[in-house]
C-alpha positions as CSV (number, residue, x, y, z in Angstrom):
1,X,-5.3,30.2,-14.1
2,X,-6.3,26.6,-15.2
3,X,-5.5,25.6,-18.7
4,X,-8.0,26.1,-21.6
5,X,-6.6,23.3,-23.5
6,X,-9.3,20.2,-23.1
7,X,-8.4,18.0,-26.4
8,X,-5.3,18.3,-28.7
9,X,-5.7,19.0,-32.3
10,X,-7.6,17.2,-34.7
11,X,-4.5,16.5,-36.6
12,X,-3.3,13.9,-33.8
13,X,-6.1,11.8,-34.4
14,X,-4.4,10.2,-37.6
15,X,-0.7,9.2,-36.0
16,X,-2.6,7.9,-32.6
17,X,-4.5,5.4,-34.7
18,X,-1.8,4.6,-36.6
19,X,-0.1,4.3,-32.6
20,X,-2.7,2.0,-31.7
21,X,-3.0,-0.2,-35.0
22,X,0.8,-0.7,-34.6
23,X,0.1,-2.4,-30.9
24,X,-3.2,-3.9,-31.4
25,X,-2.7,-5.4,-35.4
26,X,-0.2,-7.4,-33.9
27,X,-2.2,-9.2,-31.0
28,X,-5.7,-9.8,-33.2
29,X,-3.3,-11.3,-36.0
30,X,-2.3,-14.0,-33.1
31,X,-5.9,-14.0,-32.0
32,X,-7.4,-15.1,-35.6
33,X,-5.0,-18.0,-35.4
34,X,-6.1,-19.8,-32.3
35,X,-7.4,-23.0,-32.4
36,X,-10.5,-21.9,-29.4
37,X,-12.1,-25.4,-28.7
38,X,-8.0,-26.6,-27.8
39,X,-7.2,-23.7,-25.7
40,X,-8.4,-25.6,-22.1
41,X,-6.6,-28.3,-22.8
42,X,-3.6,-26.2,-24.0
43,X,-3.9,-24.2,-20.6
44,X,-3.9,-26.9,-18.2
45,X,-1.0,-29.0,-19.1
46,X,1.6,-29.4,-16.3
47,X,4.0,-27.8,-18.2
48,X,2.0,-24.5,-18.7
49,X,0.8,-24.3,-14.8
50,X,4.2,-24.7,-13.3
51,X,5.0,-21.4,-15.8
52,X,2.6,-19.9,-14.6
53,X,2.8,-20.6,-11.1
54,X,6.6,-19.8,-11.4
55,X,6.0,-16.6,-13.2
56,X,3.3,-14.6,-11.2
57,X,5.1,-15.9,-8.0
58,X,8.9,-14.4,-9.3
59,X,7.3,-11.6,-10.7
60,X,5.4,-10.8,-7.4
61,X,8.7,-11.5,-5.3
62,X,11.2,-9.1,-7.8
63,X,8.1,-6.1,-7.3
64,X,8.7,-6.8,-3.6
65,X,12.6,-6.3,-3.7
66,X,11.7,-3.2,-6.4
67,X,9.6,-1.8,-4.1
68,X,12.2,-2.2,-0.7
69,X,15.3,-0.6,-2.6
70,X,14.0,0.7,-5.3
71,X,12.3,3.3,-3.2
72,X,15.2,4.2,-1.0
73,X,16.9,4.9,-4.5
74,X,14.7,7.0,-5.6
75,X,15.0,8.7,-2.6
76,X,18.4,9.5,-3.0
77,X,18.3,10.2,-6.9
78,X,15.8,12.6,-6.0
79,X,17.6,14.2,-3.1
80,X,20.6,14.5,-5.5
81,X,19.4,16.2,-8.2
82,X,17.7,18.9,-6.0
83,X,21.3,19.2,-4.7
84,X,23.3,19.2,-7.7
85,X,26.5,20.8,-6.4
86,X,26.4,18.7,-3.0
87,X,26.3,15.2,-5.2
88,X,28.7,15.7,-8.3
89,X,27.8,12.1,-9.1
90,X,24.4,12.4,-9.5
91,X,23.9,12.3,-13.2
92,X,26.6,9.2,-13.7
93,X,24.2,7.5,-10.7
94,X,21.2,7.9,-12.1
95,X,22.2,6.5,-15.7
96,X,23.6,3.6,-14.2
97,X,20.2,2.2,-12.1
98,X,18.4,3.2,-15.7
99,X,21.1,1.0,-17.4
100,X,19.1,-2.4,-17.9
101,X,16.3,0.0,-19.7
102,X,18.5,0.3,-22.8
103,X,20.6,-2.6,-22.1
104,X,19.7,-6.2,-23.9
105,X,18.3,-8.7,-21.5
106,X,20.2,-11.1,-22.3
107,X,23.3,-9.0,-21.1
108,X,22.3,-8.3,-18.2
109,X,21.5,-12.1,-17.3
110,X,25.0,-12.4,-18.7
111,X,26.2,-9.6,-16.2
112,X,24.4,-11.4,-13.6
113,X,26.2,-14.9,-13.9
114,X,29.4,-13.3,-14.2
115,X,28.4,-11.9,-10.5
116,X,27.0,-14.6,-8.8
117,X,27.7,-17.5,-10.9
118,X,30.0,-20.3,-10.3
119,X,32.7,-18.5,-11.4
120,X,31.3,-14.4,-10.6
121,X,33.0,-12.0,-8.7
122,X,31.1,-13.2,-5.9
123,X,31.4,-17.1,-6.3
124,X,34.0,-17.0,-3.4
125,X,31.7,-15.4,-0.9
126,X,29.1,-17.5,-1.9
127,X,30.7,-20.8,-1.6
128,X,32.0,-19.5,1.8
129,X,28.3,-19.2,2.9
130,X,27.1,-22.4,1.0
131,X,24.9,-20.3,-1.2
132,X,24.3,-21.0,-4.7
133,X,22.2,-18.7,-7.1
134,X,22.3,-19.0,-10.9
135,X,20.6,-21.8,-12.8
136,X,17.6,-21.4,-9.3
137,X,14.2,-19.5,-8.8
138,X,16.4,-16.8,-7.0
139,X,18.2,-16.1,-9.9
140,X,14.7,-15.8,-11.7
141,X,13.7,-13.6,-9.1
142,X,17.1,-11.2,-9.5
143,X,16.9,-11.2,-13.1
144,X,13.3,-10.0,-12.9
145,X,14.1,-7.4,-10.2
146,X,17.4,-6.7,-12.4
147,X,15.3,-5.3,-15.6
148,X,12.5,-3.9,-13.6
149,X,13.6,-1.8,-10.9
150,X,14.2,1.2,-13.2
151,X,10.9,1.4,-14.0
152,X,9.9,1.8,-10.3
153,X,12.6,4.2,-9.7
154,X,11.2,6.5,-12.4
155,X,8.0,6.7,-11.2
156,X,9.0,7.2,-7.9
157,X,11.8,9.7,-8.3
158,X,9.5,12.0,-11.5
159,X,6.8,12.2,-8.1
160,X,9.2,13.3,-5.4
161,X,10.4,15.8,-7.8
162,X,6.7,17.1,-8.2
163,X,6.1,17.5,-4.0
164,X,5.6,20.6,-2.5
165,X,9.2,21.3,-0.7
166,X,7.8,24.3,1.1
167,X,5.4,21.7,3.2
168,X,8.0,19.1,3.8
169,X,10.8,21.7,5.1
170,X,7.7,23.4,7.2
171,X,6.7,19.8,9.0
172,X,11.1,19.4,10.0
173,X,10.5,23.2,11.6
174,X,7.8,21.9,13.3
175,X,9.8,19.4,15.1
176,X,9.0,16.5,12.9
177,X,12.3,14.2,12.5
178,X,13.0,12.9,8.7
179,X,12.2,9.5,9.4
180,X,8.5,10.9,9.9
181,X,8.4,13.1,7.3
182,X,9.0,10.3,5.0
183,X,6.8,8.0,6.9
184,X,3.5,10.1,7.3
185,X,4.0,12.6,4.9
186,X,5.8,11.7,1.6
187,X,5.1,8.1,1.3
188,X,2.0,8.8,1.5
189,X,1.7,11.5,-1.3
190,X,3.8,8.7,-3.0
191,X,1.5,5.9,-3.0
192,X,-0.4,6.5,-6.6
193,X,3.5,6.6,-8.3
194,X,3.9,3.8,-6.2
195,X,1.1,1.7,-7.2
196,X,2.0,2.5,-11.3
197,X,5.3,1.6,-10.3
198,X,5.0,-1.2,-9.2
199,X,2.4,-2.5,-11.4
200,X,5.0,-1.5,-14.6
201,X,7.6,-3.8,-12.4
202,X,5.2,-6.3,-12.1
203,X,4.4,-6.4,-15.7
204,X,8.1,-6.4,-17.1
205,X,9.1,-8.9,-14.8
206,X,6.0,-11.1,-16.1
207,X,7.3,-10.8,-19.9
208,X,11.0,-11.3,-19.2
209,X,12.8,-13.8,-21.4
210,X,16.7,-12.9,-21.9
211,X,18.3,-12.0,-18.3
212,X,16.4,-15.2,-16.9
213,X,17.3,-17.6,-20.1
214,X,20.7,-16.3,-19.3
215,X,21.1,-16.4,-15.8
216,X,18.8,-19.1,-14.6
217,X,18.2,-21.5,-17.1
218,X,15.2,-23.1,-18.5
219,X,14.1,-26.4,-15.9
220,X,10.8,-27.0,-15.8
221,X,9.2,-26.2,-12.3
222,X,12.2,-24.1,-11.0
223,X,13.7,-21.5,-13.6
224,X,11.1,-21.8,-16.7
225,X,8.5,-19.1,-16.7
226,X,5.3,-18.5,-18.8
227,X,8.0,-16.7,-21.5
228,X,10.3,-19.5,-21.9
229,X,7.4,-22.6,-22.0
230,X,6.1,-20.0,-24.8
231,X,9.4,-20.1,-26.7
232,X,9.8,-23.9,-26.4
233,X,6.3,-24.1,-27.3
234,X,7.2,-22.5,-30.0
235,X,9.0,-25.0,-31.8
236,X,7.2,-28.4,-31.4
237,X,3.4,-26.9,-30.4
238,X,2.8,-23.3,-32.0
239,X,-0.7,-23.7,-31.2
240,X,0.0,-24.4,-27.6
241,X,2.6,-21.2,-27.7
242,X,-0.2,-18.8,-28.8
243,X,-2.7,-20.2,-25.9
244,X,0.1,-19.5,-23.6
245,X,0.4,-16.0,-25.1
246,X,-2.8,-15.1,-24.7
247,X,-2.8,-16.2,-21.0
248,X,0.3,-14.0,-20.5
249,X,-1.8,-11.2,-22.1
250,X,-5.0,-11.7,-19.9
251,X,-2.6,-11.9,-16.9
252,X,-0.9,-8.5,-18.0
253,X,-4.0,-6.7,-18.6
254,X,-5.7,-7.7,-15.7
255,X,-3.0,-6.7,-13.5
256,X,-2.6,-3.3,-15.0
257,X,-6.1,-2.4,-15.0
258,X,-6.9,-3.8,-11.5
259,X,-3.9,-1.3,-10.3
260,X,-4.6,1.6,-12.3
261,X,-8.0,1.8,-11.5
262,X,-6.9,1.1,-7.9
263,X,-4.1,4.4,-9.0
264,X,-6.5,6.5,-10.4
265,X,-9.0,6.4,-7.0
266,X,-6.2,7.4,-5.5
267,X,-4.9,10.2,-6.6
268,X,-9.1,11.4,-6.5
269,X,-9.0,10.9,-3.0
């Protein structure tokens, strides 16, 4: 029986106004102080396209590293909690990957150079191998993957919780091995969860600021992203620091509609 319920009740039209005002005041406010004749020249300093540049290509490497372990995670976190008395640990698991959602950023960059900083638990292994990450766009690229990957893990794990198990155990009967379930069969039924996943990856690793200042640094052309040039900008060029803003927050939208739209055909298909 399908639902009946089309729209909710008038009531809710009041608090999601108030919802929205609270996220759009904000943005026109900065809007109404622009200066718009400045903003191409404010744009296309050399300072604001190595940000840029830096930013969307970090932010597209940490979705790619969300995407390859993230999804194996999910996997598991999923298979887990449909087996709760096989994996004890499940619960203690699963809060730890969603740990840098309600952690401060700036702890986890600080988490991160005491890992694989000059002197992290790793530093000896890393000197052994001549490898050297914090204060480099690798450590951009980890800090980004470091505050994102729970948001791909979530999307990924709340849709393998919603797949039909009846279907999946009827293809292994068949004869079909678990490597080909998951190949033709549930990643598949994945991709729209992992499209919005990975575009809500993409977008927090675009706007982070704390694990990166804290872990990699702030030199031009290797660790400073859009979001730090913004704060410097901030004290010696606030009109340049809004332009940049609002380049951040065409980026941003653009990105999530281009994949949500790209989401939404999916899952009509």
């Amino acid at each position: 029986m399908r639902s009946s319920w089309t729209r909710p009740p008038g009531w809710v039209l009041l608090p999601a106004l108030l919802g929205a005002a609270v996220v759009l005041l904000p943005v026109i406010g900065m809007l109404s102080r622009l200066d718009w004749a400045a903003i191409p020249e404010l744009l296309t300093s050399e300072s604001s396209l190595a940000a840029l540049r830096l930013s969307l290509w970090a932010s597209a490497a940490a979705t790619v590293l969300c995407l390859l372990l993230g999804v194996p995670l999910a996997l598991l976190l999923a298979a887990a909690a449909a087996n709760p008395n096989r994996f004890r640990a499940a619960g203690l698991l699963r809060s730890l990957v969603l740990l840098p959602l309600v952690l401060p950023p700036v702890v986890g960059g600080l988490a991160l150079l005491y890992t694989f900083g000059s002197q992290g638990l790793l530093s000896g292994a890393l000197e052994f191998f001549g490898i050297r990450i914090a204060y480099t766009s690798v450590a951009v690229v980890l800090a980004m993957t470091f505050v994102s990957m729970p948001f791909l893990v979530i999307s990924v794990e709340t849709a393998l919780r919603g797949l039909d198990r009846h279907l999946l155990e009827a293809a292994t009967v068949d004869g079909a091995s678990r490597t080909q379930v998951l190949r033709y069969m549930v990643l598949p039924l994945l991709s729209p969860a992992l499209i919005s996943g990975a575009v809500l990856a993409f977008a927090r690793s675009l706007g982070e600021f704390g694990a990166t200042l804290a872990f990699a640094g702030s030199m031009q052309g290797v660790t400073r992203t859009l979001p730090l040039e913004i704060y410097l900008q901030r004290e010696t060029d606030p009109d340049a620091a809004m332009a940049l803003s609002l380049l951040l927050i065409m980026v941003a939208v653009l990105v999530i509609s281009l994949a949500y739209s790209r989401s939404r055909s999916t899952w009509q298909q």
